[in-house]
C-alpha positions as CSV (number, residue, x, y, z in Angstrom):
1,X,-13.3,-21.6,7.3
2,X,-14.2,-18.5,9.6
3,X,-16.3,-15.9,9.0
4,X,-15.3,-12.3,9.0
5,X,-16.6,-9.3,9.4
6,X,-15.9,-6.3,6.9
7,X,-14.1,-4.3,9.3
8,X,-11.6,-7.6,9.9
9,X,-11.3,-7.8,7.0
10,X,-10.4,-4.3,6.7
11,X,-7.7,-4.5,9.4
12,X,-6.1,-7.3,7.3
13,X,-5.9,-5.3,4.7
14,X,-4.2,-2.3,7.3
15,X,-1.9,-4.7,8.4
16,X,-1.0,-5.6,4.7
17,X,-0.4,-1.8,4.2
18,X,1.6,-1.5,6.6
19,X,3.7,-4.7,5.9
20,X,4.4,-3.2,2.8
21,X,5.1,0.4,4.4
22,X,8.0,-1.8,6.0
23,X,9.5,-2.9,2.3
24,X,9.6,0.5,1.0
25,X,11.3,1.7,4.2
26,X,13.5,-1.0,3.3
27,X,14.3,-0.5,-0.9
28,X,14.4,3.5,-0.2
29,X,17.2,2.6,1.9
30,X,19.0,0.2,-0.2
31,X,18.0,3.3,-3.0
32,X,19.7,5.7,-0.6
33,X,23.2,3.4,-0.5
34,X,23.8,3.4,-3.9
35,X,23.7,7.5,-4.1
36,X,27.7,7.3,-4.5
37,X,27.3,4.2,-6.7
38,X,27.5,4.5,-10.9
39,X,25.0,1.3,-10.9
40,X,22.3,2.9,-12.3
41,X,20.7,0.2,-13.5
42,X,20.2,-1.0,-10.0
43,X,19.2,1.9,-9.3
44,X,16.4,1.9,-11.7
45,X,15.2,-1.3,-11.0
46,X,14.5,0.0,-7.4
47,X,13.2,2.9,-8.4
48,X,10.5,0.5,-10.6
49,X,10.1,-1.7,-7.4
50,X,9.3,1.2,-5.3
51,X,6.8,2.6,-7.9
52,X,4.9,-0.9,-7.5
53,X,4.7,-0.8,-3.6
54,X,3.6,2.3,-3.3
55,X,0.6,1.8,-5.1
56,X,0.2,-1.8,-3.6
57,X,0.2,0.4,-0.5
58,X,-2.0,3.1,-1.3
59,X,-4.4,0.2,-2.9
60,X,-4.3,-1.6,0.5
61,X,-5.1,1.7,2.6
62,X,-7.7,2.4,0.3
63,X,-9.5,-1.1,0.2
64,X,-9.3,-1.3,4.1
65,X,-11.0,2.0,4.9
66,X,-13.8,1.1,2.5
67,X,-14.3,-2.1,4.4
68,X,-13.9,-0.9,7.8
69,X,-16.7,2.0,7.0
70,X,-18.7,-0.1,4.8
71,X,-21.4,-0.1,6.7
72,X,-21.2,4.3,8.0
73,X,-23.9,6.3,7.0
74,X,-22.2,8.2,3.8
75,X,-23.6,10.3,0.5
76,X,-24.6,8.0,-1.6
77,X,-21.9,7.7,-3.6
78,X,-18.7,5.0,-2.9
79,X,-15.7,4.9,-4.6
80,X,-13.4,2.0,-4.0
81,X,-10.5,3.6,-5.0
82,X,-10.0,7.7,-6.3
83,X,-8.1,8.7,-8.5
84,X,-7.7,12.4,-8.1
C-alpha cells in the first residue's frame, strides 16, 4: 500500500466532488424531463436523491480543502466542516 500525502489525498477527495458534480448534472436533468410529466412521485424521489448528492458534494469539497491546507499557517481554530 502507498503512502500519501494530505494534499493527495485532498485531490482524491476533489476528484470525488467533482464525480459527483457529474451525477447531479445528470438527475437535475432527468428532474428537468419530467417538468410536463404528472409522475410526481418520480419526481420526488429525485428530488430526495439530489438532496443527498449535494451534500455528499459539499462534504467532499469541504474534506479536500482541509486536507490540501492542512498543513497552511491558519488561526488556530479548524473546522472540518461549517455549518453556517
Amino acid at each position: 500500500m502507498s503512502e500519501k500525502t494530505l494534499r493527495e489525498l485532498g485531490e482524491e477527495y476533489e476528484a470525488a466532488a467533482t464525480i459527483v458534480k457529474d451525477r447531479i448534472a445528470l438527475k437535475r436533468a432527468q428532474l428537468h424531463a419530467l417538468k410536463d410529466s404528472v409522475c410526481s412521485n418520480e419526481a420526488y424521489l429525485l428530488k430526495s436523491e439530489l438532496k443527498l448528492l449535494y451534500a455528499e458534494q459539499r462534504e467532499a469539497r469541504e474534506t479536500a480543502e482541509y486536507l490540501k491546507s492542512y498543513y497552511e499557517p491558519h488561526d488556530g481554530k479548524r473546522e472540518l466542516f461549517s455549518y453556517k
